[in-house]
C-alpha positions in Angstrom: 12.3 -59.2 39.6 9.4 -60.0 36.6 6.4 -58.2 37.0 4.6 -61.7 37.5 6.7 -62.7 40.5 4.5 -61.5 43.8 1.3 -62.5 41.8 2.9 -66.1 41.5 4.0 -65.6 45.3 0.8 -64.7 46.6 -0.8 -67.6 44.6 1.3 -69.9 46.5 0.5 -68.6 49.9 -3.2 -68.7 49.3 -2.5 -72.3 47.9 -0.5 -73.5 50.6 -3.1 -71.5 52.9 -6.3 -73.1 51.6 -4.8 -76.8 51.9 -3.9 -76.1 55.6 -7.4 -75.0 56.6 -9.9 -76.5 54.8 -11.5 -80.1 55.1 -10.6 -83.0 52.5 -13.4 -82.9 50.1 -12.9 -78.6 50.5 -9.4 -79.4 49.1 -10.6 -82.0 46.0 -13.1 -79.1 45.4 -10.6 -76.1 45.1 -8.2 -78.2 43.4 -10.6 -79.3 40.7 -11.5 -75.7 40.4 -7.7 -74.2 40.4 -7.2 -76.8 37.4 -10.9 -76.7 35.6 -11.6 -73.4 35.8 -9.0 -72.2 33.1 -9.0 -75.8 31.3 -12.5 -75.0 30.7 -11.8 -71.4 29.6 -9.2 -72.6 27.1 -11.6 -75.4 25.9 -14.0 -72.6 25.2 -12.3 -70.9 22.4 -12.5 -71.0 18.9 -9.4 -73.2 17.0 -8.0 -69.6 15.7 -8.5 -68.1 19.0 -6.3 -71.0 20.5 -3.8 -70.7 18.0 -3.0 -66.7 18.3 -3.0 -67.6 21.8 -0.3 -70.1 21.5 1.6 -67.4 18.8 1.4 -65.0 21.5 3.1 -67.2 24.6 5.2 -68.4 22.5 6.6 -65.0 21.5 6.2 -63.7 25.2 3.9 -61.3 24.4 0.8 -62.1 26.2 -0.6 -58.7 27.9 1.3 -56.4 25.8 
């Protein structure tokens, strides 16, 4: 099992836990944030910063 696995699993559950329990604008509201919080993150860095970050995914070795 990849070390990323339960985080991906307990993202899900949360996911799946926040759609079941909160009110419709709640859910527009978290899924704008679950999208436009890292969108806006990426947006943020600098065109060399973006492209070692795209050298390093694409080489797998993001967090090493």
């Amino acid at each position: 099992m990849a070390k990323s696995t339960p985080v991906v699993v307990g993202g899900i559950a949360v996911g799946v836990l926040i759609f079941l329990l909160l009110p419709g604008w709640l859910k527009l509201l978290a899924l704008v944030a679950i999208i436009g919080i890292p969108a806006a993150g990426y947006m943020m860095l600098d065109p060399s910063q973006r492209r070692r970050l795209r050298e390093q995914r694409r080489r797998g070795q993001l967090g090493r």
